[in-house]
C-alpha positions in Angstrom: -145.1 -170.3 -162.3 -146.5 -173.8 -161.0 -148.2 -172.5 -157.4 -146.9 -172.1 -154.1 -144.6 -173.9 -152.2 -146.1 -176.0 -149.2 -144.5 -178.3 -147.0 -146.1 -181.4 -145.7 -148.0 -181.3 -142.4 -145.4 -182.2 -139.8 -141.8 -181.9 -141.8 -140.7 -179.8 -139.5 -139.4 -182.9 -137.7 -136.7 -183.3 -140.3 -135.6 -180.1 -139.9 -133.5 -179.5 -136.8 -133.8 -176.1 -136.6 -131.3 -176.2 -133.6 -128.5 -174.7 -135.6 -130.4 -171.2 -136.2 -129.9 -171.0 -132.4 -128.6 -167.8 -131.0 -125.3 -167.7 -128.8 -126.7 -169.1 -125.9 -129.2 -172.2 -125.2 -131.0 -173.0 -121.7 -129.5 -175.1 -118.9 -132.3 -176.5 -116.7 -131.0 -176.9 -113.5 -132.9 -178.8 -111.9 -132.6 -177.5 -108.3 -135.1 -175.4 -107.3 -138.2 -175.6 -109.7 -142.1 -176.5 -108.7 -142.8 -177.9 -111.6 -145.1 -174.8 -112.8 -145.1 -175.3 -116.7 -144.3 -171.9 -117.2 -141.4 -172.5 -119.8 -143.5 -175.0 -121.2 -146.5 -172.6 -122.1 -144.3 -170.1 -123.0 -141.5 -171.9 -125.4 -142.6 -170.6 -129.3 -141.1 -173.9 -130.4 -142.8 -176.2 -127.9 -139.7 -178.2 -127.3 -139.9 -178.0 -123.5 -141.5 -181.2 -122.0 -141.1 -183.2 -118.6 -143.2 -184.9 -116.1 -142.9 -184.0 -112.4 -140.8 -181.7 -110.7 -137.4 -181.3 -111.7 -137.4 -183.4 -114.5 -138.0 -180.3 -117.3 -135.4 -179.6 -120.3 -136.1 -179.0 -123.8 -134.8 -181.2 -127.2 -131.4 -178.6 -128.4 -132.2 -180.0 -131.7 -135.0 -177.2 -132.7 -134.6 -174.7 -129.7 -133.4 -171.3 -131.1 -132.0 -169.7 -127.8 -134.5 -166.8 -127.1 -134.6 -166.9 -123.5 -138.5 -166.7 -122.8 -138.2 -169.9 -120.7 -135.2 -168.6 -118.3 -137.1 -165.4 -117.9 -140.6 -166.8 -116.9 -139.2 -169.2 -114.2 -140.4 -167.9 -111.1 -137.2 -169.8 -109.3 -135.0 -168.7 -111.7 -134.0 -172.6 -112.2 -133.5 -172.0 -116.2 -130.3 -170.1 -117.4 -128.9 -169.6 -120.7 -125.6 -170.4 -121.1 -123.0 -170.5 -124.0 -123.5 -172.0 -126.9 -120.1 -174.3 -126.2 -121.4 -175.1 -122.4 -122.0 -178.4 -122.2 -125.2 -179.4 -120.4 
């Protein structure tokens, strides 16, 4: 045995981790929310970004569907939605 296997600080841009995604992915939108970061302190994956209200979603490519951001909206202005949904 050689060691232990360790991946490079920051390679886990090269690996869309998107396709691990549950059944459903979050729609944002973009009606009623006050721009209260909630889903972006909350998101494991720290894929949610925007400036301003109504301007939040999240990159598809590495979210895995959990929910947490859709819960934590106070305005309810994040809702998961089929995988095949187009957003």
């Amino acid at each position: 045995m050689k060691g232990h296997m360790t991946s490079k600080p920051g390679s886990s841009v090269a690996n869309k981790t998107g396709s691990w995604r549950t059944e459903v992915k979050p729609k944002f939108l973009r009606k009623n929310c006050i721009a209260c970061r909630m889903c972006v302190y909350i998101c494991p994956e720290g894929i949610i970004s925007g400036e301003g209200k109504n301007t939040f979603g999240c990159d598809l490519d590495y979210c895995k569907g959990c929910g947490s951001c859709a819960a934590i909206c106070p305005k309810k202005d994040i809702e998961m939605v089929s995988e095949d949904e187009k957003i």
